[in-house]
C-alpha positions in Angstrom: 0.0 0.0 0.0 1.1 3.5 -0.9 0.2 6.6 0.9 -1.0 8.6 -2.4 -0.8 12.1 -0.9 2.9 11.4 -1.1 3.3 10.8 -4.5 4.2 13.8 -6.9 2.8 12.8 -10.1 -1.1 12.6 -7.4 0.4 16.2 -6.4 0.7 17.5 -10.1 -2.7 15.6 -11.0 -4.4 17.7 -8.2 -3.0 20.6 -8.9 -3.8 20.1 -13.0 -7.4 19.6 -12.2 -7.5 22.2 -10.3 -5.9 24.4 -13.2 -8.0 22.7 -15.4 -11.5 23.7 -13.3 -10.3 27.6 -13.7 -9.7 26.9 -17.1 -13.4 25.3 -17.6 -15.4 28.6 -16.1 -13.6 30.3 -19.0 -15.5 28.6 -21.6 -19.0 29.4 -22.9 -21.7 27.7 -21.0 -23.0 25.9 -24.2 -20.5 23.7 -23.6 -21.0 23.5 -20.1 -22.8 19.8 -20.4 -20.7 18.6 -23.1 -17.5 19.0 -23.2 -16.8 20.7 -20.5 -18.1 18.4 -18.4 -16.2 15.7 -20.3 -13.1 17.6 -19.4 -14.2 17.2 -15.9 -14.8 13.8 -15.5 -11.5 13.0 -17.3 -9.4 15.4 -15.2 -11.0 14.0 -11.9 -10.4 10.9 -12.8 -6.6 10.8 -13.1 -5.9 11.8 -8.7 -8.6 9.2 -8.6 -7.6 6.3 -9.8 -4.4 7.0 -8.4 -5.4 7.4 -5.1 -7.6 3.9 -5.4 -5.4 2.3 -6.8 -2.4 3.2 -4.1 -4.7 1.7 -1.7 -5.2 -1.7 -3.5 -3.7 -4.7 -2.0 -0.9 -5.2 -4.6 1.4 -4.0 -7.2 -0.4 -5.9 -10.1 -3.5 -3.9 -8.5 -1.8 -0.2 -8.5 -0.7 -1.0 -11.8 -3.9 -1.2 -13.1 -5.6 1.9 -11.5 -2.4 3.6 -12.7 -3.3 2.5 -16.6 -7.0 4.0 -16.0 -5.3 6.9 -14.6 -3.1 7.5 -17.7 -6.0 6.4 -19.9 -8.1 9.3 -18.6 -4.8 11.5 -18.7 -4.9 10.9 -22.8 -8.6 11.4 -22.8 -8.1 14.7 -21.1 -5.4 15.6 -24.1 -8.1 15.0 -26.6 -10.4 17.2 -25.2 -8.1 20.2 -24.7 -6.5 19.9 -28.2 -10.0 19.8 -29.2 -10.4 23.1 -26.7 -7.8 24.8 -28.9 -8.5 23.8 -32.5 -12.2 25.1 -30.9 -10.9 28.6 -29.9 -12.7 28.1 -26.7 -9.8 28.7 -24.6 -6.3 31.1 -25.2 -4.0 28.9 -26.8 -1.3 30.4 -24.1 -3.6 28.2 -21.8 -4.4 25.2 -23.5 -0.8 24.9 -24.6 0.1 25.4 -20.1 -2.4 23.3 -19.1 -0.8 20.4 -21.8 2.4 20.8 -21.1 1.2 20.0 -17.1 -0.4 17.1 -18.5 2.5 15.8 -20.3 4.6 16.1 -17.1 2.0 13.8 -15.2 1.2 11.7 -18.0 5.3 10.8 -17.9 5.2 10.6 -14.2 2.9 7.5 -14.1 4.2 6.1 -16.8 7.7 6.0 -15.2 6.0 4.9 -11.9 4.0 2.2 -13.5 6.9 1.2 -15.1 9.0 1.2 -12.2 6.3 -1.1 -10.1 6.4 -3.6 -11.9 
């Protein structure tokens, strides 16, 4: 078991999301229960799946929850490329918020790499 509040890459997937709900009351509230809410779940769900998985009862197990976790971290690079091509957001952002990303995405893929 792994206390997941110690983990930098659950640190930088916190602090993402949290970037990334700014981000969303920026956009146009047509999109509010579309995309945006896509970009939501999908943020959300990388600290999550961490934090589940870090509480599983082996490595095989974390490594799992850490695959959902990256899965959702290239869903989430989806939607905000498709937030820039959109104009929805200031491409100065977009391009901040996925060069976080990138930096978590090659966190957990080190880590998962690393666990095994």
């Amino acid at each position: 078991m792994h206390n997941f509040e110690k983990l930098l890459f659950w640190q930088k997937s916190i602090v993402l999301a949290k970037s990334v709900y700014l981000a969303c009351q920026k956009i146009s509230n047509d999109e509010k229960f579309g995309l945006i809410s896509q970009i939501k779940r999908s943020v959300v769900s990388i600290p999550s799946n961490i934090a589940e998985g870090s509480g599983r009862n082996s490595n095989k197990e974390f490594n799992h929850f850490l695959a959902i976790a990256l899965g959702s971290a290239f869903e989430l690079q989806t939607q905000l490329i498709l937030v820039r091509e959109l104009n929805l957001l200031p491409q100065e952002k977009v391009s901040i918020l996925l060069n976080d990303l990138s930096e978590v995405q090659r966190m957990i893929y080190s880590f998962k790499n690393n666990l095994k």
